[in-house]
ZALONU-306454 format. One record per residue (C-alpha): residue number from 1; residue in three letters; x, y, z. Coordinates in nm, 3 decimals. Layout:
BEGIN
<NUM; ALA; <X; Y; Z>>
...
//
This chain:
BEGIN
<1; UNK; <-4.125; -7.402; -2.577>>
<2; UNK; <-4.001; -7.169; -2.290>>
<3; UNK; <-3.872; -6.790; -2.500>>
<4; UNK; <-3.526; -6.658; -2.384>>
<5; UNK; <-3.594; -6.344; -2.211>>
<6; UNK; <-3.425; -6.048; -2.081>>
<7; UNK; <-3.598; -5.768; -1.870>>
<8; UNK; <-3.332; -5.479; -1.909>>
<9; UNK; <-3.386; -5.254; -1.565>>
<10; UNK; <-3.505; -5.404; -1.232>>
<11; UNK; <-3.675; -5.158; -1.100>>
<12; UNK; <-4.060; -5.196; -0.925>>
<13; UNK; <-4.192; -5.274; -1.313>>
<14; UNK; <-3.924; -5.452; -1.457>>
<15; UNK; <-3.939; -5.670; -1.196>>
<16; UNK; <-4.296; -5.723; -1.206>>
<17; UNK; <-4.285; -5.770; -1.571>>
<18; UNK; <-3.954; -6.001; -1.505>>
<19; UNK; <-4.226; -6.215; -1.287>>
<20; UNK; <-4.493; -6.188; -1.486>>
<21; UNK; <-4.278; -6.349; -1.809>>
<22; UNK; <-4.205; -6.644; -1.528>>
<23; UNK; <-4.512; -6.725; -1.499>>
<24; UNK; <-4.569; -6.736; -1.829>>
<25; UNK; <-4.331; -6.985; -1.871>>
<26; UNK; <-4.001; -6.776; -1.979>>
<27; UNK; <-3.663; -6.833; -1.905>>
<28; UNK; <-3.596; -6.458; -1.770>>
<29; UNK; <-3.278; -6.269; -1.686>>
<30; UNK; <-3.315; -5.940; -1.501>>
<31; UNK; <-3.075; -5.690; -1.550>>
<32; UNK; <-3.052; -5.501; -1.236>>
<33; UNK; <-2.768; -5.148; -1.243>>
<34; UNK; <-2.759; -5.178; -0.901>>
<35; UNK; <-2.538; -5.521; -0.772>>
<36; UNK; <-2.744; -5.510; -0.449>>
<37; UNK; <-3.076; -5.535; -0.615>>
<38; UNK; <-2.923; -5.842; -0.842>>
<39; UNK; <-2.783; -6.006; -0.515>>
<40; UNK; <-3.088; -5.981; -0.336>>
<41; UNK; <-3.287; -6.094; -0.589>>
<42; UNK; <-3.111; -6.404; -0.648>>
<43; UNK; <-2.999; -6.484; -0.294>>
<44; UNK; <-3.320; -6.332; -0.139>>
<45; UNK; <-3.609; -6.375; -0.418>>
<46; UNK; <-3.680; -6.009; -0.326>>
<47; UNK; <-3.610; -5.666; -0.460>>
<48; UNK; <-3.633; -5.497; -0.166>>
<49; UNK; <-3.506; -5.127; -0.291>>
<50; UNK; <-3.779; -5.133; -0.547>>
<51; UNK; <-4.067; -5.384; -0.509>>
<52; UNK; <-4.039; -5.508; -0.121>>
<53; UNK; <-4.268; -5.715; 0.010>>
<54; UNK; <-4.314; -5.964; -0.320>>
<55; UNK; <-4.136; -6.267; -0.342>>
<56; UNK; <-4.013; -6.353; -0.686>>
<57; UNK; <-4.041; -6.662; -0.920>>
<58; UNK; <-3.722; -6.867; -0.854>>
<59; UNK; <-3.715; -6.858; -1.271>>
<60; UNK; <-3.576; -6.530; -1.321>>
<61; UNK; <-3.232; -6.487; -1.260>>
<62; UNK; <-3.072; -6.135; -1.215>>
<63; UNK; <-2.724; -5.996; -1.298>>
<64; UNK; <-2.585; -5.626; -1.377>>
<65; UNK; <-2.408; -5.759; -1.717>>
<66; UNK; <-2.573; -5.612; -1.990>>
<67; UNK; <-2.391; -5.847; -2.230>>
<68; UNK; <-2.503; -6.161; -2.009>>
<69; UNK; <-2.855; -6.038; -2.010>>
<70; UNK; <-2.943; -6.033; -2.373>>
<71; UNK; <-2.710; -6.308; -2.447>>
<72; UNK; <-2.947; -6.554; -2.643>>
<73; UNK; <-3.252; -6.367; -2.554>>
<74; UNK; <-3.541; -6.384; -2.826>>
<75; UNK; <-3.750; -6.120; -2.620>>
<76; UNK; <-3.533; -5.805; -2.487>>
<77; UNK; <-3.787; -5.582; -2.286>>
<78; UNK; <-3.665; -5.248; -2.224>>
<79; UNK; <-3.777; -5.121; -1.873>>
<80; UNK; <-3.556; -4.837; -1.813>>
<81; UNK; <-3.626; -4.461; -1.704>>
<82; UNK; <-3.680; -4.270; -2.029>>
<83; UNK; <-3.401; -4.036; -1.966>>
<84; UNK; <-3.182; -4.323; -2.009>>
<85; UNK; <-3.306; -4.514; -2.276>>
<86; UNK; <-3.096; -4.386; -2.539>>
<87; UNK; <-2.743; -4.487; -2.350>>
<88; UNK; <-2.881; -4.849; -2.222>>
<89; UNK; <-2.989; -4.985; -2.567>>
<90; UNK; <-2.697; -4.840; -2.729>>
<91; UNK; <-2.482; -5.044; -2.501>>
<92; UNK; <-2.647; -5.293; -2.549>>
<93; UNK; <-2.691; -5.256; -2.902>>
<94; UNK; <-2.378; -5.483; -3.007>>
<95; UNK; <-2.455; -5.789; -2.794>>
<96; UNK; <-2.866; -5.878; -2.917>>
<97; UNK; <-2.918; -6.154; -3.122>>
<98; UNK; <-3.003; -6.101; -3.437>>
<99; UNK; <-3.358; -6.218; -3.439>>
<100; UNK; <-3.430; -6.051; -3.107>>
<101; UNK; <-3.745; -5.838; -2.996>>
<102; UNK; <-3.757; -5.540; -2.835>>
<103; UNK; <-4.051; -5.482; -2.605>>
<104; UNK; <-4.047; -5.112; -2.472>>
<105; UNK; <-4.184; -5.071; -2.149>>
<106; UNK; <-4.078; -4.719; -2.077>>
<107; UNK; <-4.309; -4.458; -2.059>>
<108; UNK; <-4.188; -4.113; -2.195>>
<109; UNK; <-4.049; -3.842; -2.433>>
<110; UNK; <-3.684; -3.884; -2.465>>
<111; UNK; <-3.547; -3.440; -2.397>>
<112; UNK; <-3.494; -3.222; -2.724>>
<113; UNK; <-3.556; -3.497; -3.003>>
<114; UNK; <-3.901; -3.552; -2.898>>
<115; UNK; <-3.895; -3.920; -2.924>>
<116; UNK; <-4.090; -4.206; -2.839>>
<117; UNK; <-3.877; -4.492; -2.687>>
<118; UNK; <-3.934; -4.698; -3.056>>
<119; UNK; <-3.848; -4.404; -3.207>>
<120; UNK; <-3.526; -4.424; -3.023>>
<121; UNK; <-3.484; -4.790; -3.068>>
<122; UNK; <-3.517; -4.698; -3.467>>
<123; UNK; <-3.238; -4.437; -3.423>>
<124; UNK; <-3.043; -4.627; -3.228>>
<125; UNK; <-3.074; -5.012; -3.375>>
<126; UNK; <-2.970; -5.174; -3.704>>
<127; UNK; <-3.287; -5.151; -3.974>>
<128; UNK; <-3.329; -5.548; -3.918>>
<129; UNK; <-3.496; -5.441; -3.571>>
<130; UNK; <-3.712; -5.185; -3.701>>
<131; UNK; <-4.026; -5.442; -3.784>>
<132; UNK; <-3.938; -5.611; -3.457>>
<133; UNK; <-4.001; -5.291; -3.229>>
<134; UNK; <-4.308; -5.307; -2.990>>
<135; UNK; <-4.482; -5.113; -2.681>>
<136; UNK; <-4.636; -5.261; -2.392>>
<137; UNK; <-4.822; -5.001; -2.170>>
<138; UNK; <-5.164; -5.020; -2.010>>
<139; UNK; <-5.337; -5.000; -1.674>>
<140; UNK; <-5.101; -5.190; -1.430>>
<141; UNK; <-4.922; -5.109; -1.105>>
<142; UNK; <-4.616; -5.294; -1.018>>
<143; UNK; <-4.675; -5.456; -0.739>>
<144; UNK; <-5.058; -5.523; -0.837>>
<145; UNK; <-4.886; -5.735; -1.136>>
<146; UNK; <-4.619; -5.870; -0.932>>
<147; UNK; <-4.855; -6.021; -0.658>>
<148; UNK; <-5.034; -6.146; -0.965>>
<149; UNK; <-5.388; -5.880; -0.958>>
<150; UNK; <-5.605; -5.926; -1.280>>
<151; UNK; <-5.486; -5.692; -1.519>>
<152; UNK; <-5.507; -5.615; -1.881>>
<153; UNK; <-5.253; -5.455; -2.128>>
<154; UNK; <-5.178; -5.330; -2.509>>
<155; UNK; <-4.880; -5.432; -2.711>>
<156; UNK; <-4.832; -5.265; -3.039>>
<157; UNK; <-4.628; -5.289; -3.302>>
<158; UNK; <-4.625; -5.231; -3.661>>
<159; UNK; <-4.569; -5.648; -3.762>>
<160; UNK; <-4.890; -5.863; -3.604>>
<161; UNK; <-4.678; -6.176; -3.622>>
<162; UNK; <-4.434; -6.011; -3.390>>
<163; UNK; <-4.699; -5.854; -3.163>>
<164; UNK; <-4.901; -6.191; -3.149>>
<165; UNK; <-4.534; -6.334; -3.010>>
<166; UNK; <-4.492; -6.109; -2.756>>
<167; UNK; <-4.883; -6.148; -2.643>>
<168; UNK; <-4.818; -6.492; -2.618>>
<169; UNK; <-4.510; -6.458; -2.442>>
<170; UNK; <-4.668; -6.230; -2.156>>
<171; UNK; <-5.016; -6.397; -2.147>>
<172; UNK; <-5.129; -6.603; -1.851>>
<173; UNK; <-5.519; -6.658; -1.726>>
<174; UNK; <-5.443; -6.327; -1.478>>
<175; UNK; <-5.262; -6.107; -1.774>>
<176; UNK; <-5.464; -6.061; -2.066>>
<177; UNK; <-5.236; -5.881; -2.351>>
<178; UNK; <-5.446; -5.719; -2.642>>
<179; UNK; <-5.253; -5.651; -2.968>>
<180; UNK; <-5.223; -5.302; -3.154>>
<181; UNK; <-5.107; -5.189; -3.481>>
<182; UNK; <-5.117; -4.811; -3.311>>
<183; UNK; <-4.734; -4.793; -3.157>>
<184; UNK; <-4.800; -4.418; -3.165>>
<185; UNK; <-5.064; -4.401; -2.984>>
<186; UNK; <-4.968; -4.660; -2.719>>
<187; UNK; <-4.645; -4.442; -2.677>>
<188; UNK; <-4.819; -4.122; -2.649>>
<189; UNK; <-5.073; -4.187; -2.448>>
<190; UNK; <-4.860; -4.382; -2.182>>
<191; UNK; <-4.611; -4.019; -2.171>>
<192; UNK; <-4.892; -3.806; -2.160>>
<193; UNK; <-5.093; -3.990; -1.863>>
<194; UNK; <-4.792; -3.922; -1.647>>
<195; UNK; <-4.794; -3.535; -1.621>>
<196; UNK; <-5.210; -3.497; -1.602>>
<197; UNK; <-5.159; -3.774; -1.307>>
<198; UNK; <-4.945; -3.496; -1.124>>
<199; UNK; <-5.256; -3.249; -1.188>>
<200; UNK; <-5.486; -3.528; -1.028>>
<201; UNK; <-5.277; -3.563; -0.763>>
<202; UNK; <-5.276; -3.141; -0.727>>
<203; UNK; <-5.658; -3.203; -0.692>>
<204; UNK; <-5.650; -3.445; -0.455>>
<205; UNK; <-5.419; -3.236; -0.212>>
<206; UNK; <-5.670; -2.936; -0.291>>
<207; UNK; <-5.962; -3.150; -0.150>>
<208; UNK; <-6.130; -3.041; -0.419>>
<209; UNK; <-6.350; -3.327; -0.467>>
<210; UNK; <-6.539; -3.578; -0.760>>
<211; UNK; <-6.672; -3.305; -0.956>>
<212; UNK; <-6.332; -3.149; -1.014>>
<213; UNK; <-6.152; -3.556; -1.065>>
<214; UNK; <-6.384; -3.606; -1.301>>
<215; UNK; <-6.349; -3.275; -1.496>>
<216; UNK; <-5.958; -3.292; -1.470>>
<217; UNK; <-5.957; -3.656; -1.628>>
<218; UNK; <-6.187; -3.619; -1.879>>
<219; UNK; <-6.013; -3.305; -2.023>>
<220; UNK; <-5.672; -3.403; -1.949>>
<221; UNK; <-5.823; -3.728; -2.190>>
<222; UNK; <-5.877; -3.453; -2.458>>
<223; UNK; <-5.550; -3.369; -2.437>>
<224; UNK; <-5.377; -3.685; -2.467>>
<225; UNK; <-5.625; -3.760; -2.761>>
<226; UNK; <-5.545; -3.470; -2.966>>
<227; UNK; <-5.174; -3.457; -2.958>>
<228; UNK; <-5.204; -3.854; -2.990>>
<229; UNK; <-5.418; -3.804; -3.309>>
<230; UNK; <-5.202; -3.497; -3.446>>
<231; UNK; <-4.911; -3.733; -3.448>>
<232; UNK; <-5.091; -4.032; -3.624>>
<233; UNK; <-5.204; -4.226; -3.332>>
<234; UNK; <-5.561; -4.368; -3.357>>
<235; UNK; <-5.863; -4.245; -3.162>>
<236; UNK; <-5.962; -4.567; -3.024>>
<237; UNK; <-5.612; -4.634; -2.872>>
<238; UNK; <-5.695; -4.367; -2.666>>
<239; UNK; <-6.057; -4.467; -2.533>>
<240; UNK; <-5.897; -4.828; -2.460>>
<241; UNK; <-5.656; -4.950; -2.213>>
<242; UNK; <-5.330; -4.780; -2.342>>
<243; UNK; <-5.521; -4.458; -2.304>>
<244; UNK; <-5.804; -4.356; -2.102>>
<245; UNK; <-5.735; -4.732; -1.887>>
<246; UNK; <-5.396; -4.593; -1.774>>
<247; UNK; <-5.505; -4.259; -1.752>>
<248; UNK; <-5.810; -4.321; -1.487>>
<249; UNK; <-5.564; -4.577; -1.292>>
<250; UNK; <-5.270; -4.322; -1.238>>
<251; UNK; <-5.480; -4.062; -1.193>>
<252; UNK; <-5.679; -4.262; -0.899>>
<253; UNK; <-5.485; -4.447; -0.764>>
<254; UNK; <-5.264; -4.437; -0.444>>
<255; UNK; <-4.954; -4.670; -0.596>>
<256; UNK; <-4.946; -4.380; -0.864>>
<257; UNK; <-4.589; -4.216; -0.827>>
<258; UNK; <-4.718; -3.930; -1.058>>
<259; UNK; <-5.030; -3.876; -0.832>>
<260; UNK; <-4.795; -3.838; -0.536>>
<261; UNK; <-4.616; -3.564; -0.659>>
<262; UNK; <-4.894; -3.406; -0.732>>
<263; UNK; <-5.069; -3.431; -0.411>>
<264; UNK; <-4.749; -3.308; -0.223>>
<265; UNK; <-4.696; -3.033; -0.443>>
<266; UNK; <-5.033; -2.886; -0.312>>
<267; UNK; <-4.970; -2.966; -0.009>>
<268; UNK; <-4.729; -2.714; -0.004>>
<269; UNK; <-4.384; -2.954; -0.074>>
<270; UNK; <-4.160; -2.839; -0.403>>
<271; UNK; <-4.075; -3.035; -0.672>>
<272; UNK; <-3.680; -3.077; -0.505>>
<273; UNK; <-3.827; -3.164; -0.161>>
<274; UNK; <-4.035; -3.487; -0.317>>
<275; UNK; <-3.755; -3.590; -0.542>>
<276; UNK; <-3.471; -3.569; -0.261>>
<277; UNK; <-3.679; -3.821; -0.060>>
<278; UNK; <-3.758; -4.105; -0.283>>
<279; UNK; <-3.536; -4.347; -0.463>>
<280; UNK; <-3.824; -4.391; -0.740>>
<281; UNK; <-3.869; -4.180; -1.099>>
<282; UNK; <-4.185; -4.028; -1.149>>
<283; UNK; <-4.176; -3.972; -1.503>>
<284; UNK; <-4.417; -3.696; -1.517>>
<285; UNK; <-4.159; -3.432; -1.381>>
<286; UNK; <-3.955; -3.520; -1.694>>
<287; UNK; <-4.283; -3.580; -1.924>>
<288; UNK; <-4.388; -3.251; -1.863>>
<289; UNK; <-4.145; -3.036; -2.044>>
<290; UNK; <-4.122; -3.294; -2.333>>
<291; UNK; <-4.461; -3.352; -2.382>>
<292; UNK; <-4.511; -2.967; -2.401>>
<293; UNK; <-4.269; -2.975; -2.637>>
<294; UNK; <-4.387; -3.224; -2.881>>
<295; UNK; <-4.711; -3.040; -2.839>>
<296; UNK; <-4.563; -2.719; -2.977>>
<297; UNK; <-4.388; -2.844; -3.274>>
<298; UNK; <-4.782; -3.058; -3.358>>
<299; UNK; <-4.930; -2.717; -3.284>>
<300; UNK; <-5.192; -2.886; -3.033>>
<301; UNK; <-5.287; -2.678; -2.724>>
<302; UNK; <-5.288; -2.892; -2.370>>
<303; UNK; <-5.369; -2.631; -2.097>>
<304; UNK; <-5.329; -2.889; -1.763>>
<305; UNK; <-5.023; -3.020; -1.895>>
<306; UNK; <-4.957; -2.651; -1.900>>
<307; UNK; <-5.019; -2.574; -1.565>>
<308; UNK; <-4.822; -2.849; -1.434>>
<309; UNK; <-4.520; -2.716; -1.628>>
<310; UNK; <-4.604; -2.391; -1.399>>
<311; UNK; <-4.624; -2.562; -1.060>>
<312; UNK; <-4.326; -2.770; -1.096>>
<313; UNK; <-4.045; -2.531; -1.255>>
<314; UNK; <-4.242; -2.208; -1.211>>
<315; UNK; <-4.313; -2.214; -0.882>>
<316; UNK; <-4.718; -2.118; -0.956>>
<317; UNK; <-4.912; -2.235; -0.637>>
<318; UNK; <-5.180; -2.492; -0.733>>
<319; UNK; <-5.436; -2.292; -0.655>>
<320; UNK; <-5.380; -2.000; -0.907>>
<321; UNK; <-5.290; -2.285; -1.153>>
<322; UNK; <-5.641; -2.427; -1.140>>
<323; UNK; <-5.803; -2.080; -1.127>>
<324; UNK; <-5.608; -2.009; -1.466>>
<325; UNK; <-5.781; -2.323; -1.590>>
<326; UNK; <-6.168; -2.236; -1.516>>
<327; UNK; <-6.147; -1.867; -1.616>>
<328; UNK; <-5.982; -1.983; -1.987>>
<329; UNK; <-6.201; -1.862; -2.229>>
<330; UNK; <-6.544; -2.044; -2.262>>
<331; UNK; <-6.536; -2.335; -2.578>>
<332; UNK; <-6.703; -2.548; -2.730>>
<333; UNK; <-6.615; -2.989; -2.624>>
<334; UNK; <-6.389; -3.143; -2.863>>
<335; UNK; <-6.129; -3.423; -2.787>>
<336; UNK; <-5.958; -3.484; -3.192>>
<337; UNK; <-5.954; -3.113; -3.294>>
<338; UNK; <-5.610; -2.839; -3.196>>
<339; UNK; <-5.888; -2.627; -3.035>>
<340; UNK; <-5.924; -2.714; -2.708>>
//
């Protein structure tokens, strides 16, 4: 029997995700801020502000009522910009059923409390929802998922039943859904992989080469590991999809938002400049500062995020950022310790 679902943001991965639940056999309802994207998805079978070029499943129907989105919707998956998280669930809030799911797709670090999005779900929902709270995240471009690419993904979430539901839910022979008990580090390590994709980018636009890729991944993998691990995530969340998966595709990959910026910082473009000209959010702008900050209060070290926070809002060139990298003092490997 065909779940009740609601894809809250219709954006390029909320509607992917809104197609991919179609296929799977859902009943979806997009929930689009923008009327044009609704009307052109419904009249059109195209978001063409966000995810042009794909024609969507005539199953999922789009509106920009909150209230009629959720209304009788098991599965509620939250697709929003991080920044906004907070205000769209708690307006939301009132009208979910009262068995409903929530399925967080957003990756980030909501400013000054340091959340994860299920964190802010808990703070913002009634206690009934608290066992019902899951994260999707894993390697998987929008419009690779939307035109229907073989790609694999994590949900977690602390109740199995309610993680094997949403597996189900998503599952088709092209989308293979793995389950987690590790929300943490699901959450953390689909923040984190958003500011070291910026410092691959920064590489890229260098022409620096493999050698210094490969270096710049694998450390930046440290990184994400230890401040994963210092706030109770598991180490093998971050070798498998939810971590060092989505880490190596954003950080290689051309459809990476992140990467971009990156690449155009060092091409000699600021931060301003990039952001004036594209609708799109590249949450590693945002990630940066609050994944530094989470960092701080765990007392874990993470140098590249570090020198992305001195590009973008310190005007550093990226250049003398990497230079401050390679002459750090000399240390011994370690990917689960604070000393890095």
């Amino acid at each position: 029997m065909a779940l009740e679902a609601a894809v809250i943001g219709a954006g390029a991965w909320g509607s992917a995700l809104a197609q991919q639940l179609a296929w799977a056999g859902q009943k979806v309802r997009l929930w689009a801020l923008e009327p044009e994207v609704a009307r052109q998805v419904n009249d059109l079978r195209e978001n063409k502000l966000y995810l042009e070029g794909v024609m969507l499943d005539p199953a999922i129907v789009a509106t920009n009522d909150l209230a009629q989105a959720v209304a009788g919707a098991r599965l509620v998956v939250m697709v929003t910009p991080s920044h906004v998280f907070r205000q769209v669930l708690g307006q939301l809030a009132p009208h979910l059923e009262k068995d409903a799911i929530i399925v967080s797709c957003s990756k980030g670090i909501e400013d000054q409390s340091g959340y994860t999005m299920c964190e802010v779900a808990e703070d913002v929902l009634d206690k009934r929802y608290h066992r019902r709270l899951t994260a999707l995240s894993g390697p998987s471009f929008a419009k690779e998922v939307a035109r229907a690419v073989p790609t694999a993904v994590t949900v977690a979430g602390r109740d199995p039943d309610v993680a094997n539901l949403v597996q189900h839910a998503f599952a088709t022979t092209l989308f293979r859904v793995y389950t987690s008990p590790d929300t943490v580090g699901v959450e953390i390590g689909g923040a984190v992989k958003n500011p070291l994709a910026i410092a691959s980018g920064m590489v890229a636009g260098l022409e620096l080469g493999y050698n210094s890729q490969a270096a710049m991944i694998t450390r930046g993998l440290a990184e994400m590991t230890r401040l994963a691990m210092a706030r109770g995530g598991q180490l093998a969340t971050l070798s498998g999809l939810a971590g060092l998966g989505d880490l190596v595709l954003t950080c290689t990959g051309n459809l990476s938002r992140n990467r971009t910026v990156g690449k155009r910082l060092a091409q000699g473009e600021t931060i301003a400049q990039i952001q004036a000209s594209t609708r799109t959010v590249a949450e590693g702008v945002k990630n940066t500062l609050t994944v530094l900050q989470i960092a701080k209060r765990a007392g874990v070290e993470m140098p590249i995020v570090q020198a992305v926070k001195k590009v973008i809002y310190d005007g550093l060139p990226p250049a003398d950022a990497l230079l401050e990298l390679m002459t750090r003092s000399l240390k011994q490997e370690h990917y689960w310790v604070a000393d890095s």
